[in-house]
C-alpha positions in Angstrom: -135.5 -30.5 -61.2 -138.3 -28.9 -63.6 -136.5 -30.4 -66.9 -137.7 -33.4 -68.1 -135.0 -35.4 -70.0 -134.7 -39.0 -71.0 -132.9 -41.8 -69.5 -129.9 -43.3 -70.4 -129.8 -41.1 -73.5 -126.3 -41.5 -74.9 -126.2 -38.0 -76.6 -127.2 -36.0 -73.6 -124.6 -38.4 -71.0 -121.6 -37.9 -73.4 -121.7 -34.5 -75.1 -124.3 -32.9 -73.3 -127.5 -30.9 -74.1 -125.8 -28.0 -75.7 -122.3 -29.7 -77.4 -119.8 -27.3 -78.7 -116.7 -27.7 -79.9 -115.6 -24.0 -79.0 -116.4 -25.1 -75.3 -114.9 -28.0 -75.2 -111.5 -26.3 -76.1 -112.4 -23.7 -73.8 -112.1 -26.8 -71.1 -108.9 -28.0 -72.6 -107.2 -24.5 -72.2 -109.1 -24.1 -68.8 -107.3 -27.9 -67.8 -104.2 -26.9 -68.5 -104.1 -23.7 -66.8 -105.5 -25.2 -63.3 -103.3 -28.2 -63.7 -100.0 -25.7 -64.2 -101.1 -24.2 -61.0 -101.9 -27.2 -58.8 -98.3 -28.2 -60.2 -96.8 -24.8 -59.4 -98.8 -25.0 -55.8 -97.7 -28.9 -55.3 -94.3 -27.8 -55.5 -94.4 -25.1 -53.1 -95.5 -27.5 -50.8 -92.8 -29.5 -51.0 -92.1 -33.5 -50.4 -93.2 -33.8 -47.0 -97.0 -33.1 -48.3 -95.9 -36.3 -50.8 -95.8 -38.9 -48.5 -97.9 -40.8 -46.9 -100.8 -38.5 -45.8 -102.7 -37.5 -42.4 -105.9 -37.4 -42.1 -105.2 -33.5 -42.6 -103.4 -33.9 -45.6 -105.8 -36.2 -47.1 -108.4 -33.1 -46.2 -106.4 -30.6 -48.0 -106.4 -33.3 -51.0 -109.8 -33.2 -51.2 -110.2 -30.0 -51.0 -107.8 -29.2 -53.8 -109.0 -31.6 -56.1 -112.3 -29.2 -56.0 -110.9 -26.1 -56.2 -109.0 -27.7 -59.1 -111.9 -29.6 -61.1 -114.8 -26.6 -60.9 -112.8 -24.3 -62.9 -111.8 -26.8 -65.8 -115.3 -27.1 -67.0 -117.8 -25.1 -65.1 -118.1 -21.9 -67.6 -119.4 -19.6 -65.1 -116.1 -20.7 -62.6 -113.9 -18.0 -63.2 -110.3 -19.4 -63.6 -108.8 -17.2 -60.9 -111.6 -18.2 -58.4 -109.9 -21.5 -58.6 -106.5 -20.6 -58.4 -107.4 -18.1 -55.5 -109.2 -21.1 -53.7 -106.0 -23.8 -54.2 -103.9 -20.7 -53.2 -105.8 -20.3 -49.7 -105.8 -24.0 -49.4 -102.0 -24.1 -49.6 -101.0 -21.0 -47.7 -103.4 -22.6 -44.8 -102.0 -25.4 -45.2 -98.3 -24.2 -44.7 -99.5 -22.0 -41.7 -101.4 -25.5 -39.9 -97.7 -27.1 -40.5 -95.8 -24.3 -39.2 -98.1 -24.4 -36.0 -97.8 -28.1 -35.6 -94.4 -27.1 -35.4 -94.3 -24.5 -32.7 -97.1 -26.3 -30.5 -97.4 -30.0 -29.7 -101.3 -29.3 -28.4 -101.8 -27.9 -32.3 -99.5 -31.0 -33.5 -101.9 -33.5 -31.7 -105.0 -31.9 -32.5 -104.4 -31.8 -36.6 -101.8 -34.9 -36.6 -102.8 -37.2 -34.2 -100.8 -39.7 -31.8 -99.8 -43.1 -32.8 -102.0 -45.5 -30.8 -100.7 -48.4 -29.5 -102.7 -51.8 -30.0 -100.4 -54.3 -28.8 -98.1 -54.7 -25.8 -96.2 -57.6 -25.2 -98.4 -60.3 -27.3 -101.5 -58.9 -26.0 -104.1 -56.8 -27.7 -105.4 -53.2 -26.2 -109.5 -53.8 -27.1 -109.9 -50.3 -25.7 -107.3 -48.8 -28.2 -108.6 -50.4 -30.5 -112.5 -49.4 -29.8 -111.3 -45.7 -29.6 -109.4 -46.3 -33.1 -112.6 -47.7 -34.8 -110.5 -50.7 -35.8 -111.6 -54.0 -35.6 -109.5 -57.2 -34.8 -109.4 -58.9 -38.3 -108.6 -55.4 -40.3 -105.4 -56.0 -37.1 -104.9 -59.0 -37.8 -104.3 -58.5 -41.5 -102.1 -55.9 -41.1 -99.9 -58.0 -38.8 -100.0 -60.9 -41.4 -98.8 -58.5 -43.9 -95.8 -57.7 -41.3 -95.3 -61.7 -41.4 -97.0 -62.2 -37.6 -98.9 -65.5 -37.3 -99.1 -65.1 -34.0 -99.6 -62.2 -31.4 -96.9 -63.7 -29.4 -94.8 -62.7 -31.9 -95.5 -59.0 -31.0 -93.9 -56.6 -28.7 -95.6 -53.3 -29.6 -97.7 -52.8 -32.8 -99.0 -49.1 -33.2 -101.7 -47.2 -35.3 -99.8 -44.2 -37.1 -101.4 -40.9 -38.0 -101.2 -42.0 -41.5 -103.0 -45.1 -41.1 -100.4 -47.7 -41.1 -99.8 -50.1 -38.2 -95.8 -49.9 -37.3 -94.9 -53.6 -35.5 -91.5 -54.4 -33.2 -91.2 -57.8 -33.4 -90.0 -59.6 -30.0 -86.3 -59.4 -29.6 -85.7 -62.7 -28.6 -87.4 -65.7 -28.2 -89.4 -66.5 -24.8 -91.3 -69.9 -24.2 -93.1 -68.5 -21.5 -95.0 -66.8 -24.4 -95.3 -70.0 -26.7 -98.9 -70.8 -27.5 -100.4 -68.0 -25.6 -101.0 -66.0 -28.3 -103.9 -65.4 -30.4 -103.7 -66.7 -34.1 -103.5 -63.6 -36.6 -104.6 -66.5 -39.3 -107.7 -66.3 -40.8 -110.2 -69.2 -39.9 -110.6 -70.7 -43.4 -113.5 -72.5 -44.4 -113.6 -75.2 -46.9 
């Protein structure tokens, strides 16, 4: 970077080196326009792209919020680049779903399987290895789910989405009773 420019110089880090007001409604009008078509898009996709989102989804998040922002005030981003890109996004999008549909190899591959880190009161290390997950960031999810105690756990599973699903024990077994690891968090005083 050849320019030389001075820190923390408010004028420059809020309006910029070469303010105008003509641009700046230039990036209102752009804004609207590239926020109509991420709505228009957004519909299309419908409310299963709304929910909670696979690690693909979140992907194709991120990758509209770019093909959205660029345009809105980059003056040399054509409008229609963006909307072409968030079009392509989309439409590859819809195509990815329709595949996970027809092929459960394609389904695994973009979705993911649920991983199961506990059977039965006891805790699958090498689930979670595989699953980068560590035994507190567990722990806390199963104290969210009311667990105190693995014990109290017949199968707790890693979704695609990120959230751990837990079935609670049907009904009580002694033979279980203080077997269990704590989910409780040491505290220190």
């Amino acid at each position: 970077m050849d320019t030389e420019y001075t820190p923390f110089d408010l004028n420059r880090m809020f309006l910029g080196d070469e303010f105008s007001m003509l641009f700046i409604a230039e990036i209102l009008v752009r804004t609207a326009i590239m926020y109509l078509s991420a709505l228009v898009i957004v519909r299309f996709i419908g409310k299963r792209g709304l929910g909670q989102l696979s690690p693909f989804e979140y992907l194709v998040v991120i990758a509209m919020g770019s093909a959205v922002g660029d345009p809105m005030f980059y003056p040399d981003v054509p409008l229609v680049h963006g909307i072409a890109v968030l079009t392509t996004i989309v439409l590859l999008e819809k195509a990815l779903v329709n595949a996970t549909e027809r092929s459960t190899a394609v389904e695994h591959f973009v979705e993911s399987v649920p991983a199961m880190l506990v059977r039965d009161g006891e805790l699958i290390e090498d689930a979670l290895r595989r699953e980068s997950l560590n035994k507190d960031e567990l722990f806390a999810h199963l104290r969210q789910h009311g667990i105190a105690n693995l014990s109290e756990v017949h199968l707790a599973f890693l979704e695609p989405s990120g959230a751990i699903s837990v079935f609670r024990r049907d009904r009580y077994d002694p033979s279980l009773d203080g077997r269990g690891e704590s989910t409780l968090p040491q505290i220190v005083s």
